[in-house]
C-alpha positions in Angstrom: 179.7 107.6 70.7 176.0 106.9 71.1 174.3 109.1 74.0 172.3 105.8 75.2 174.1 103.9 77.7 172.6 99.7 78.1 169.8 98.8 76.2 169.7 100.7 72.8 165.8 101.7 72.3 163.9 100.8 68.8 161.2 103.4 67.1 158.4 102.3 69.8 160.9 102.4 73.2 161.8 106.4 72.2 159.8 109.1 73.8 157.6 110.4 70.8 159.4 114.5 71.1 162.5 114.5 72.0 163.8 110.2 70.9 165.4 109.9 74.4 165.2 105.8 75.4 162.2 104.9 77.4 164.5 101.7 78.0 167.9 102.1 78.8 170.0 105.0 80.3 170.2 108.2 78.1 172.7 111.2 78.8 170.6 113.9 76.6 167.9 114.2 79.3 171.1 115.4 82.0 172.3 117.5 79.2 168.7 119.1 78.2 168.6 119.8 82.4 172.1 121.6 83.1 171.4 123.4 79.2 168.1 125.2 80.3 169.3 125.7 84.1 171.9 128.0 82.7 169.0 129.4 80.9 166.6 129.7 83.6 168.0 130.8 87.0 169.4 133.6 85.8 165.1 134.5 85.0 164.5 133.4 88.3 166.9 135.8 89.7 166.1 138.6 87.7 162.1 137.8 88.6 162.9 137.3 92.3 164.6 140.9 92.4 161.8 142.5 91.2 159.6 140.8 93.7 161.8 140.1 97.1 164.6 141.9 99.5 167.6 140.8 98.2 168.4 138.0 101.2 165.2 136.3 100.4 165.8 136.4 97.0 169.5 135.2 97.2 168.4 132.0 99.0 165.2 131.2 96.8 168.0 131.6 93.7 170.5 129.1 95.6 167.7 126.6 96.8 166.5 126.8 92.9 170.3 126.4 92.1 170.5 123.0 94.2 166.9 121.5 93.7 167.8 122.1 90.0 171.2 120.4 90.4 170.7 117.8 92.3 167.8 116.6 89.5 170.6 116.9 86.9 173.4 114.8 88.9 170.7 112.2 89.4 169.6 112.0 85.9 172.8 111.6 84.9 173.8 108.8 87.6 171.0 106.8 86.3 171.6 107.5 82.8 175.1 106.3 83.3 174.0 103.4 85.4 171.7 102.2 82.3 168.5 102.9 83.9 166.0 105.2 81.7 164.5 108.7 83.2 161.3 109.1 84.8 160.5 111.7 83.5 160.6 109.7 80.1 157.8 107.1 81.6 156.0 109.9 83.3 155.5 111.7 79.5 155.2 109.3 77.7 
């Protein structure tokens, strides 16, 4: 029951914040993305109504929708697959 999936990271191979494996595949970086997408886009879509016609506004909200979606589903693919997140290297 242990979120990393391959290589089980020591002290050093944990990003320094959040402990998710610089190493090996880790499912709490998909699960931080999908958490604070049901968080966000609603913002966005309050902020864009303020600022846009409504048609604009409903397609910059959808585009946001699947940009943001598609970078969970592929975190989660390669956390799955045992391979660690770039954003982990890119932080870190």
């Amino acid at each position: 029951m242990s979120p990393y999936v391959g290589t089980i990271p020591t002290d050093e191979t944990r990003m320094a914040l959040t402990g998710w494996s610089r190493v090996g595949g880790d499912i709490r970086v998909s699960h931080f993305l999908a958490t604070h997408m049901i968080q966000a886009l609603p913002i966005v879509g309050i902020g864009i109504a303020y600022l846009m016609p409504s048609r604009i506004g409903v397609i910059i909200v959808v585009l946001a929708a699947v940009v943001w979606s598609s970078w969970t589903l592929t975190e989660y693919t390669r956390a799955l697959s045992g391979k660690p997140s770039p954003v982990t290297q890119f932080l870190s």
